[in-house]
N, C-alpha and C positions, 0 to 999 in steps of 0.2 A: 800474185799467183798463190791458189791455196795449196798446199801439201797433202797429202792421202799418205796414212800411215794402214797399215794395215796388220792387226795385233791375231794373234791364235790361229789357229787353222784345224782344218777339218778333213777327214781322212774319206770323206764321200763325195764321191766324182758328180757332175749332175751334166746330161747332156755332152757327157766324154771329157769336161773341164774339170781341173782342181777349185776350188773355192776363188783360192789366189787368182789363179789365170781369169776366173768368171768376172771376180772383182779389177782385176786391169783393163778387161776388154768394156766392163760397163765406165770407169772412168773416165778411157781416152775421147767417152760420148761427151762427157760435158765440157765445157768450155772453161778455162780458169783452172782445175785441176790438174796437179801433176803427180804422179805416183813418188813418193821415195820408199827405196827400198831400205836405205838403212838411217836408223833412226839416226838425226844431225844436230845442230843448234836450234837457234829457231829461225821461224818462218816468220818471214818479213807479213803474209798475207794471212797467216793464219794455220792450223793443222785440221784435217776433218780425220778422225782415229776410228777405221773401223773393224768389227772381229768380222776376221774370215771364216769365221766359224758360225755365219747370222746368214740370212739370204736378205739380199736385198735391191728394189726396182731403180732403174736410172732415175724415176722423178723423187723420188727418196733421196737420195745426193741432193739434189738440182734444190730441193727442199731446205736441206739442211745448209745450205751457202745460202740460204735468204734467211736464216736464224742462229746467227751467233751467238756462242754460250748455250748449247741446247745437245743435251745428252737423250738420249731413246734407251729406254729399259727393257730389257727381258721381258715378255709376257709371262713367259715359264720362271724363270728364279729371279729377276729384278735387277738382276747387274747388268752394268749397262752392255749395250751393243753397239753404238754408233755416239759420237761426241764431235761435234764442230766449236773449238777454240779457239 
């Protein structure tokens, strides 16, 4: 099982959802992820670390579990936004 962390947040609702809630409901799509909400030891399967503060599609996830060690950078400032470890 991989872990979902989910780092920053964002004060813009979209579609009547917080970032957070938008990002749980796209999780519980893929298979193999499980949300933690608080950060723990480690993860037997792995961590996928994303900001709630990014938008991002279910094949985006689904993406980044077939690429371990693969961080996704900001278009805008370069820091990352999404990291599967």
């Amino acid at each position: 099982m991989i872990c979902v962390e989910l780092i920053a947040d964002s004060p813009v609702t979209l579609w009547g959802l917080t970032s957070r809630e938008r990002l749980r409901r796209q999780v519980v799509q893929v298979p193999g992820l499980k949300l933690r909400e608080q950060p723990a030891g480690e993860a037997g399967g792995g961590v996928l670390m994303l900001r709630a503060d990014h938008l991002f599609e279910v094949r985006t996830l689904k993406a980044l579990l077939a690429k371990p060690d693969t961080v996704l950078r900001s278009a805008v400032d370069g820091r990352p936004a999404a990291a599967m470890v």
